[in-house]
C-alpha positions as CSV (number, residue, x, y, z in Angstrom):
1,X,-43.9,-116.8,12.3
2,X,-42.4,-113.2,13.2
3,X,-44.4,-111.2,14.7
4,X,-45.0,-107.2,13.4
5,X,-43.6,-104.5,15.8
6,X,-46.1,-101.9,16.8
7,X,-45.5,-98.6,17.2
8,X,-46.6,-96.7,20.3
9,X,-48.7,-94.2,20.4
10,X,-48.2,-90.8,18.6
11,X,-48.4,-89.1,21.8
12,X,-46.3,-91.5,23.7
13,X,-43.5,-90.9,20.8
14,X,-39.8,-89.2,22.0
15,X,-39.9,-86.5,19.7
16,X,-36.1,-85.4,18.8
17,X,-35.0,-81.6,19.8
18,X,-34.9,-79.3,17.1
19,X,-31.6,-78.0,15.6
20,X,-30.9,-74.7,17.2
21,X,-32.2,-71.4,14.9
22,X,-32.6,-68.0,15.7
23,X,-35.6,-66.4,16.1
24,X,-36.9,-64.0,12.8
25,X,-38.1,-61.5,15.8
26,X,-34.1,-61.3,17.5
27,X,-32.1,-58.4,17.3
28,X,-28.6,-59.5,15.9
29,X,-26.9,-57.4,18.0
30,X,-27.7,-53.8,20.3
31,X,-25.7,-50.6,20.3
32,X,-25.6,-48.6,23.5
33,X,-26.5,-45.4,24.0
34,X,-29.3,-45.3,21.5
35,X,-30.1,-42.4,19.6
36,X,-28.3,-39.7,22.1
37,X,-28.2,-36.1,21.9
38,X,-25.1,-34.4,22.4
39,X,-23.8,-30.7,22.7
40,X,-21.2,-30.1,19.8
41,X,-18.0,-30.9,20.9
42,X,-19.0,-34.0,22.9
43,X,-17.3,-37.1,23.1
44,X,-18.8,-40.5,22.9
45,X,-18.3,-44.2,23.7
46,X,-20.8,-46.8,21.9
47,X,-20.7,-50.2,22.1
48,X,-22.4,-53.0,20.1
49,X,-23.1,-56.4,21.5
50,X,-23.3,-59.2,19.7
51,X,-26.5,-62.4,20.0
52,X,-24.9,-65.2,21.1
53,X,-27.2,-66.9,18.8
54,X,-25.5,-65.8,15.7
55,X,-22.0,-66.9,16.5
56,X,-19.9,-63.5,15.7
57,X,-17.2,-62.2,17.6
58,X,-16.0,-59.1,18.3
59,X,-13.1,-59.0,15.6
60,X,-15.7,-59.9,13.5
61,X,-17.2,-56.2,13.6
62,X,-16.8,-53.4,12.2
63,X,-18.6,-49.2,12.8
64,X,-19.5,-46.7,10.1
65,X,-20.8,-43.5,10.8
66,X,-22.8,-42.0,7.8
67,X,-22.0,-44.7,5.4
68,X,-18.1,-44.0,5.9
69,X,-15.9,-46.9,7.6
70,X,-14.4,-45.6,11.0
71,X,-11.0,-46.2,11.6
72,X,-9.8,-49.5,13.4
73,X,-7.5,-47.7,15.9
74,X,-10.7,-46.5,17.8
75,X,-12.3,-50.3,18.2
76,X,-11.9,-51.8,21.1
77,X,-13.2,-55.4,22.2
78,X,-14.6,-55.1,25.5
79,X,-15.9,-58.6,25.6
80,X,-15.7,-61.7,23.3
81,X,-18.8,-60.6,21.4
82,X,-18.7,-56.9,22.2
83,X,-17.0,-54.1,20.0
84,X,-16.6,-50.1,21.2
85,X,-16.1,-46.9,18.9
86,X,-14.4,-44.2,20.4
87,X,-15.8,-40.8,19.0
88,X,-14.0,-37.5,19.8
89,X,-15.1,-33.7,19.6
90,X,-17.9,-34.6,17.6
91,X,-19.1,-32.0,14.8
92,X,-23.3,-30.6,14.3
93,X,-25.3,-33.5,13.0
94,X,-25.1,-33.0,9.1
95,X,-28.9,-34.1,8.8
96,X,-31.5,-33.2,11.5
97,X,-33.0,-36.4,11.2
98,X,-29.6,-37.6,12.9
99,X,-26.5,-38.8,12.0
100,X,-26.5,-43.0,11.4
101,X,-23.7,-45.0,13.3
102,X,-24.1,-48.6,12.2
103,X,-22.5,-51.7,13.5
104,X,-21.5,-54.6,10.7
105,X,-20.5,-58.1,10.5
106,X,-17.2,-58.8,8.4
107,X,-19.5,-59.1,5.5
108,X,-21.0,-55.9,5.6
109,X,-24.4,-56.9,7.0
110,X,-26.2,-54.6,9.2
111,X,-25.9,-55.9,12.9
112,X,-28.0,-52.5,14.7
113,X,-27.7,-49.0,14.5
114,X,-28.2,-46.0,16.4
115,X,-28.8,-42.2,15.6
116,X,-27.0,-39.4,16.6
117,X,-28.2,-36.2,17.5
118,X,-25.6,-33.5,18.0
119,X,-26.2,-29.7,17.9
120,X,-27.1,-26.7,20.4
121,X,-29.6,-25.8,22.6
122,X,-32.3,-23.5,20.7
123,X,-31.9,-19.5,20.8
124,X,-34.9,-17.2,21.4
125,X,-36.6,-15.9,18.4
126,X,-36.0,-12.0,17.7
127,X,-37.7,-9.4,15.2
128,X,-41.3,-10.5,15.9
129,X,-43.7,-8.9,13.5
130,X,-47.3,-9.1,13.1
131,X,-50.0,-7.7,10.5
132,X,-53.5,-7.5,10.2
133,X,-55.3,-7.7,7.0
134,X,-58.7,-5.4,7.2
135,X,-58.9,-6.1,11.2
136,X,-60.0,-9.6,10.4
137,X,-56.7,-11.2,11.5
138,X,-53.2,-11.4,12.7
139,X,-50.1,-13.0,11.2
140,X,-47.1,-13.3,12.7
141,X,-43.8,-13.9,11.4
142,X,-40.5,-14.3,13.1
143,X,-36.5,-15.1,13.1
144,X,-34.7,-18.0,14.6
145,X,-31.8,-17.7,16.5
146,X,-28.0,-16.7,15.2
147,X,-27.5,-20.9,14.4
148,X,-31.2,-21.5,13.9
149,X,-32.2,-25.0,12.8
150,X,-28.4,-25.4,11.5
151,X,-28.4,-29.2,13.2
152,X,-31.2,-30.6,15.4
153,X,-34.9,-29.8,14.1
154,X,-36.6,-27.0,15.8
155,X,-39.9,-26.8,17.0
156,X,-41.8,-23.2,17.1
157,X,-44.9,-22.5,18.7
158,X,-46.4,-18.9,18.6
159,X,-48.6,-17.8,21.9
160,X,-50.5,-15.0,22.6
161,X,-52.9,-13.7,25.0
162,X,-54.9,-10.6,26.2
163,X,-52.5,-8.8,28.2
164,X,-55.0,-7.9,31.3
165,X,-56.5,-10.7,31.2
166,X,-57.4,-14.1,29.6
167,X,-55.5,-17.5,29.2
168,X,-52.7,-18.2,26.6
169,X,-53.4,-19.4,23.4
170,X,-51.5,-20.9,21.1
171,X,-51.6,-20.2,17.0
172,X,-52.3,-23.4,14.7
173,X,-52.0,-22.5,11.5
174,X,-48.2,-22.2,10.6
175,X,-46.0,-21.7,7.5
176,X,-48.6,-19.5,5.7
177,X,-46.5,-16.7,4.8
178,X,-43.1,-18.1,5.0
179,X,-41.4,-20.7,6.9
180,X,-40.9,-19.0,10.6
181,X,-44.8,-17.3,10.5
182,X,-48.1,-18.3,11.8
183,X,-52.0,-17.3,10.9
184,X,-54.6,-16.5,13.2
185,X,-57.6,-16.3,11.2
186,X,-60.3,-15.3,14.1
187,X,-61.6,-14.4,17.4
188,X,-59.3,-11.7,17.8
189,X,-60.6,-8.0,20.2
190,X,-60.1,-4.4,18.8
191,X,-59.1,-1.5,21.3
192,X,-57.4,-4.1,23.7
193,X,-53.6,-4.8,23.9
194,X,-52.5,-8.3,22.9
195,X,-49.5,-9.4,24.3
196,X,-47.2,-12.1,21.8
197,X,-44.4,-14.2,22.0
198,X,-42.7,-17.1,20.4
199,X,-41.2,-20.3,21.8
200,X,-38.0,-22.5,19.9
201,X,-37.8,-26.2,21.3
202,X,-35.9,-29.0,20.4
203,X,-34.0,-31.8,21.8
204,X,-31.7,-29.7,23.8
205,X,-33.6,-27.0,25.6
206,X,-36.2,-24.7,24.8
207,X,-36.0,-20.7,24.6
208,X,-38.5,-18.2,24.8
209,X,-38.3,-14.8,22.7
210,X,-39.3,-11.2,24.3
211,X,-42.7,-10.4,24.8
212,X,-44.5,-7.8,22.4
213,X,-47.2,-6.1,22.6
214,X,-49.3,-5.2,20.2
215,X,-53.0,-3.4,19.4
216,X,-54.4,-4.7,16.1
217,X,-55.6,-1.0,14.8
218,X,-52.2,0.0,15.1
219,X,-50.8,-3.1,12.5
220,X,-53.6,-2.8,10.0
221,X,-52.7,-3.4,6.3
222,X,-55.5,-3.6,3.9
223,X,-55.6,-5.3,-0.2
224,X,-53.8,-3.5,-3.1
225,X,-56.0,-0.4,-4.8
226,X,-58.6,-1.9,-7.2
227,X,-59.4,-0.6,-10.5
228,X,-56.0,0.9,-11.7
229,X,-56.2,2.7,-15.0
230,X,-53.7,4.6,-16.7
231,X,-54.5,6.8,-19.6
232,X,-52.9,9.5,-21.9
233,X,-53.5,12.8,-21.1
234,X,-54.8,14.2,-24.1
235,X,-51.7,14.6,-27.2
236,X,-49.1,15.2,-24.1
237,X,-45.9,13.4,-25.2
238,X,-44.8,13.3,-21.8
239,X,-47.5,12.5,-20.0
240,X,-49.5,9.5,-18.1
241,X,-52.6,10.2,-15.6
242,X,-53.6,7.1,-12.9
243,X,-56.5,6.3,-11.3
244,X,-57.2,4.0,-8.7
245,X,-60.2,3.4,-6.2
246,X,-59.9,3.1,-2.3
247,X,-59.6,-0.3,-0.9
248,X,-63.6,-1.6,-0.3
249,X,-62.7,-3.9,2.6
250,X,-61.9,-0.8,4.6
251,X,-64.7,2.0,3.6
252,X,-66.7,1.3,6.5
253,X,-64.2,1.9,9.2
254,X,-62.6,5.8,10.0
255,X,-59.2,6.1,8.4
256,X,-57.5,7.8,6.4
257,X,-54.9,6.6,3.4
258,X,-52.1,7.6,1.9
259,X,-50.6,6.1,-1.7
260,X,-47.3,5.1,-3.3
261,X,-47.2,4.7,-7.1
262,X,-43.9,2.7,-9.2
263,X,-43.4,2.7,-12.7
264,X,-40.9,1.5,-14.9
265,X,-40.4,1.4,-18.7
266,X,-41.3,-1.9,-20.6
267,X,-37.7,-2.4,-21.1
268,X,-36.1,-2.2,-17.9
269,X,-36.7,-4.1,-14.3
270,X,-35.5,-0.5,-12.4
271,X,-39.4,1.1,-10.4
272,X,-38.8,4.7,-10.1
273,X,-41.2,5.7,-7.1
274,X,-43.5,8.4,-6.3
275,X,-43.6,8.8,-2.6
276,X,-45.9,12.4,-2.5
277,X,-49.0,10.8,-3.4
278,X,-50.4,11.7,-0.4
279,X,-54.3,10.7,0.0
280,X,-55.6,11.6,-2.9
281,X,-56.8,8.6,-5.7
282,X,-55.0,10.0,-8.8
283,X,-51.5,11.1,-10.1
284,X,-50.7,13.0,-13.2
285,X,-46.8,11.6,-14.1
286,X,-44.7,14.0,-16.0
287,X,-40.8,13.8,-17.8
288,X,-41.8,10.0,-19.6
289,X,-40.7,9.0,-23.2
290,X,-42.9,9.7,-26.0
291,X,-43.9,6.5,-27.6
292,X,-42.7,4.4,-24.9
293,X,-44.6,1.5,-22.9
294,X,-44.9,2.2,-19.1
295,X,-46.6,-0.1,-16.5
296,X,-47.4,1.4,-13.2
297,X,-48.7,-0.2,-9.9
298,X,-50.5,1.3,-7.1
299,X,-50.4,0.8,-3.2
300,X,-51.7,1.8,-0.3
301,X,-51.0,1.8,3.7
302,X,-53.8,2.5,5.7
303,X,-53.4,4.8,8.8
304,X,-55.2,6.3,12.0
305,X,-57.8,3.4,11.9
306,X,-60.0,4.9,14.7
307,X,-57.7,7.4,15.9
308,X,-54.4,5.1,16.0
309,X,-51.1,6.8,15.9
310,X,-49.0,4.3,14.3
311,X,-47.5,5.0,10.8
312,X,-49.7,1.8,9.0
313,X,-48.7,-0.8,7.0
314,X,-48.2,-0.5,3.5
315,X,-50.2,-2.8,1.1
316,X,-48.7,-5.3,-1.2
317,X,-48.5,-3.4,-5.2
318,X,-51.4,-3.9,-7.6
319,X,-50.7,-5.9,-10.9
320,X,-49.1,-4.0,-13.2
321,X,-51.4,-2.0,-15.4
322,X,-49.4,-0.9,-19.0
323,X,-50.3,2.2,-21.2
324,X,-48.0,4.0,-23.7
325,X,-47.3,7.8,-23.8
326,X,-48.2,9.3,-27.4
327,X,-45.4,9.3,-30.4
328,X,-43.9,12.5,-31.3
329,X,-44.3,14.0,-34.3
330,X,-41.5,16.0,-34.7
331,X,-39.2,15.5,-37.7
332,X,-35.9,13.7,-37.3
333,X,-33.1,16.3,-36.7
334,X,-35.6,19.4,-36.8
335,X,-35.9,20.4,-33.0
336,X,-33.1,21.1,-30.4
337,X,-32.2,18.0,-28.8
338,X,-32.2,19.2,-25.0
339,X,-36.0,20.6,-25.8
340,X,-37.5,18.2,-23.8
341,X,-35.5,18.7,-21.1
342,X,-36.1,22.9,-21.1
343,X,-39.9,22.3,-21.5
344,X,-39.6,20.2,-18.6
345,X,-37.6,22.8,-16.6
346,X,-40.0,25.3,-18.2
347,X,-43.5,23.5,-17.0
348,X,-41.6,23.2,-13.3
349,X,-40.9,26.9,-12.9
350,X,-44.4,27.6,-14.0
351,X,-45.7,25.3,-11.9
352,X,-44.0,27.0,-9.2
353,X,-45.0,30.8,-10.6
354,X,-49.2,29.8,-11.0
355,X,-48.6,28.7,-7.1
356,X,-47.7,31.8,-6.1
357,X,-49.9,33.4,-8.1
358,X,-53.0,32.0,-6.4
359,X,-51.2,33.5,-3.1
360,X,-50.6,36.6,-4.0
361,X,-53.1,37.9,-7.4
362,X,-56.7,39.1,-7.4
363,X,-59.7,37.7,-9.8
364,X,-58.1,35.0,-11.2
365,X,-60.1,32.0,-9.6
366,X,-59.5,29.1,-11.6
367,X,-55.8,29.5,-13.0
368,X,-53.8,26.1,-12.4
369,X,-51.2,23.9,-14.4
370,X,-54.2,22.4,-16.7
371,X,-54.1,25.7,-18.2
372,X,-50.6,25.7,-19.7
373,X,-51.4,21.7,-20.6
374,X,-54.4,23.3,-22.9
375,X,-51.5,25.9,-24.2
376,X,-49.6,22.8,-24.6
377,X,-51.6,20.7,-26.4
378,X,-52.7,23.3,-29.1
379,X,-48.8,23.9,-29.8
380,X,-48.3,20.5,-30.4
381,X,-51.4,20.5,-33.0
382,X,-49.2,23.1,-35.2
383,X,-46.2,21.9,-36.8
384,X,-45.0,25.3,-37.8
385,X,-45.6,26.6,-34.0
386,X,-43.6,23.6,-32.4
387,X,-40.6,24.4,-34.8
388,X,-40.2,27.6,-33.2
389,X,-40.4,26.5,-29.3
390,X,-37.7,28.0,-27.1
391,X,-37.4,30.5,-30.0
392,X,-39.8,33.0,-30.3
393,X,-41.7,34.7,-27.5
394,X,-45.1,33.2,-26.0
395,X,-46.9,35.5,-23.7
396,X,-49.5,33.6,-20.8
397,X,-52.0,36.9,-20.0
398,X,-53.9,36.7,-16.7
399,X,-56.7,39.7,-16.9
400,X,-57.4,40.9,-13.2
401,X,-61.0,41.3,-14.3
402,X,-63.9,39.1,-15.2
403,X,-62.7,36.4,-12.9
404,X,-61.4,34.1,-15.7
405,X,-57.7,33.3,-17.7
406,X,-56.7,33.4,-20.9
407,X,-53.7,32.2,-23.6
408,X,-52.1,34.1,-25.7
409,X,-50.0,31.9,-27.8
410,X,-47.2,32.5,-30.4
411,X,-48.2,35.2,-32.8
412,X,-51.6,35.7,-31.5
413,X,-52.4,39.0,-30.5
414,X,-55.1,40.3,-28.0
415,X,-58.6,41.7,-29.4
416,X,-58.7,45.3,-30.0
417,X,-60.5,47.1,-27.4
418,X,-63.7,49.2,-28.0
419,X,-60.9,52.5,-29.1
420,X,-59.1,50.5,-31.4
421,X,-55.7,50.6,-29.8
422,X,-55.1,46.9,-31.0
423,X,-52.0,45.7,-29.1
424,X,-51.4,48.5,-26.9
425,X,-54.4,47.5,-24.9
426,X,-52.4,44.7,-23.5
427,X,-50.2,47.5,-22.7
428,X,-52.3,49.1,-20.5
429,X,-54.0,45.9,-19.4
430,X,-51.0,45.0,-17.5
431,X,-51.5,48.2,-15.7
432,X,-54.8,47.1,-14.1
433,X,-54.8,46.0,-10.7
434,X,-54.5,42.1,-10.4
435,X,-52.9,41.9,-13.8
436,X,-49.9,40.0,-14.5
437,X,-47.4,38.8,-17.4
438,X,-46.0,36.5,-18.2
439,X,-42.9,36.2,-21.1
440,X,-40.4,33.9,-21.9
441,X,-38.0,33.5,-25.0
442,X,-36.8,36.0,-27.0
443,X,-37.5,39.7,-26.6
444,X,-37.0,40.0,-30.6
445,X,-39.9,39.6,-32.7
């Protein structure tokens, strides 16, 4: 009878050799130089080299440079698995994230690839500028060079230190107000000189910007004017008043303040801007449209913050505040149509006569353009009276007694006098010392 075979052992068994594979961790292939940097203009030579393990040769490959096939005439097979790309005068890299040259199989799969970066050495930063809002802090805010971050990404790092003394420092908070600008939000010393600068690295070089010093008192802006009102003033067809407050973060420090106001009609995107504020929290505007929408806005650049002798920093504008000047009243086609403009040339020229009239007359304390707005406003109140503006004679009479003015309007005589002499007092009013007159229109009555 046959006897069974045995097997041997499991682990006395000739185990075959496996078929040969390629490991998942092998790189198909390696391009040389990886990810350079270059200078524009540069030429390069890369080369890709080929696994033995997958079997390809070199007239098997293929280059592309940002997804575009590069010509065959600059291959050259420097090996049997090893392909070169000739690459002349090369341009800026188009992204800053680099420019992908990529080395294929004849069927387009990706062997290995390799970045470009190509681009120019960084240029100082220029027109340094810095701010503080209410002495709390400093931001800073600067421009790159002339090519900037045109092809290789640029890194900016704003330093500052005192400028006696003290270690550098370098700001952390960046891109709060605008992309080249960084924040400094504390810790910062009044009455001492900081000195400032800004340094531009990337993968060519670094550059360092000029130096500037700075004393935060003397860069101090401060938050628009709160509490903006604008109101009619009284029937005035022609007239807006605004009123603002002072800014609150500042009233607690010595300084003074000067204001800017812009307006502009609902209609139009054009501010007209009135530059004479000066420091005072109020501004009567004169010339507007009657029955016409304004909005104004209100800001402010505090100055000579604890004796400093730098110009200040103007505020950014309040929110527009809107208010409309009164209708007129006047028929259609029943008044002159330049009127406006002579009662406008009118007011100005008295404006200009009560000024020198406070130089020049006696007793007659409290005489001032609010005056001829009262005249104003009771002309307007008579229909038959505003007919005959620019027409018939109006007589202002300043008495150089009794310490007080008075308005004589159209028609309206002065009181008679104890003798009687009805208008002949005026007459011999004007006579008086400190007594002046005042006519304009016709002489006809």
């Amino acid at each position: 009878k046959p006897q069974r075979r045995r097997d041997p052992p499991a682990s006395r068994r000739k185990i075959p050799p496996p078929p040969s594979f390629v490991s998942p961790a092998a790189d198909p292939a390696v391009i040389s130089p990886q990810d350079p940097t270059l200078l524009i203009g540069s030429s390069l030579v890369a080369t890709c080299t080929v696994s033995p393990d997958f079997h390809l040769r070199a007239e098997d490959l293929y280059w592309t440079l940002n997804g575009r096939r590069l010509p065959a005439a600059s291959y050259a097979a420097l090996g049997p698995t090893t392909l070169s790309v000739a690459l002349a005068r090369l341009n800026g890299s188009k992204q800053q994230s680099g420019d992908n040259l990529v080395c294929h199989s004849r069927d387009g799969g990706i062997l290995a690839g390799s970045c470009l970066y190509v681009g120019l050495p960084p240029e100082k930063p220029v027109n340094i500028t810095c701010w503080s809002k209410n002495m709390k802090d400093l931001t800073c805010k600067w421009a790159p060079g002339t090519e900037g971050e045109t092809f290789l990404h640029t890194n900016y790092t704003l330093k500052y230190k005192l400028r006696w003394y003290g270690r550098d420092n370098t700001c952390q908070e960046y891109h709060t107000a605008g992309p080249y600008s960084c924040h400094i939000p504390k810790d910062l010393a009044l009455f001492t000189p900081y000195e400032i600068w800004v340094e531009a690295s990337n993968r060519l070089g670094v550059a360092v910007s000029d130096v500037v010093m700075l004393d935060i008192l003397d860069v101090v802006t401060t938050d628009p004017p709160p509490d903006v009102h604008v109101s009619r003033v009284g029937d005035l067809e022609d007239q807006l008043s605004v009123r603002w407050s002072s800014p609150p973060a500042l009233k607690d420090f010595l300084f003074q303040a000067k204001y800017q106001i812009q307006y502009r009609v609902e209609d139009s995107s054009e501010w007209k801007v009135v530059d004479d504020v000066g420091n005072q929290t109020s501004c009567r505007l004169a010339g507007l449209r009657p029955g016409t929408v304004y909005f104004v806005q209100v800001r402010c650049n505090p100055f000579g913050i604890y004796g400093s002798k730098k110009a200040g920093i103007w505020s950014d504008w309040s929110n527009p505040t809107a208010a409309s000047t009164p209708r007129s009243e006047r028929a259609a086609g029943g008044c002159d149509p330049k009127g406006g403009e002579q009662n406008t040339t009118l007011r100005r020229e008295l404006k200009q006569f009560f000024g020198w009239v406070k130089k020049h007359a006696y007793g007659c304390s409290n005489l001032g353009i609010k005056l001829y707005d009262q005249w104003r406003v009771w002309l307007q109140k008579s229909h038959k009276t505003r007919n005959q503006v620019g027409k018939e004679p109006f007589t202002l009479l300043f008495p150089g007694s009794g310490g007080g003015c008075g308005v004589t309007p159209p028609h309206t005589h002065p009181p008679r006098d104890a003798g009687g002499q009805g208008g002949d007092a005026g007459a011999s009013g004007r006579r008086r010392r400190g007594a002046l007159l005042l006519s304009t229109g016709s002489s006809r009555r």
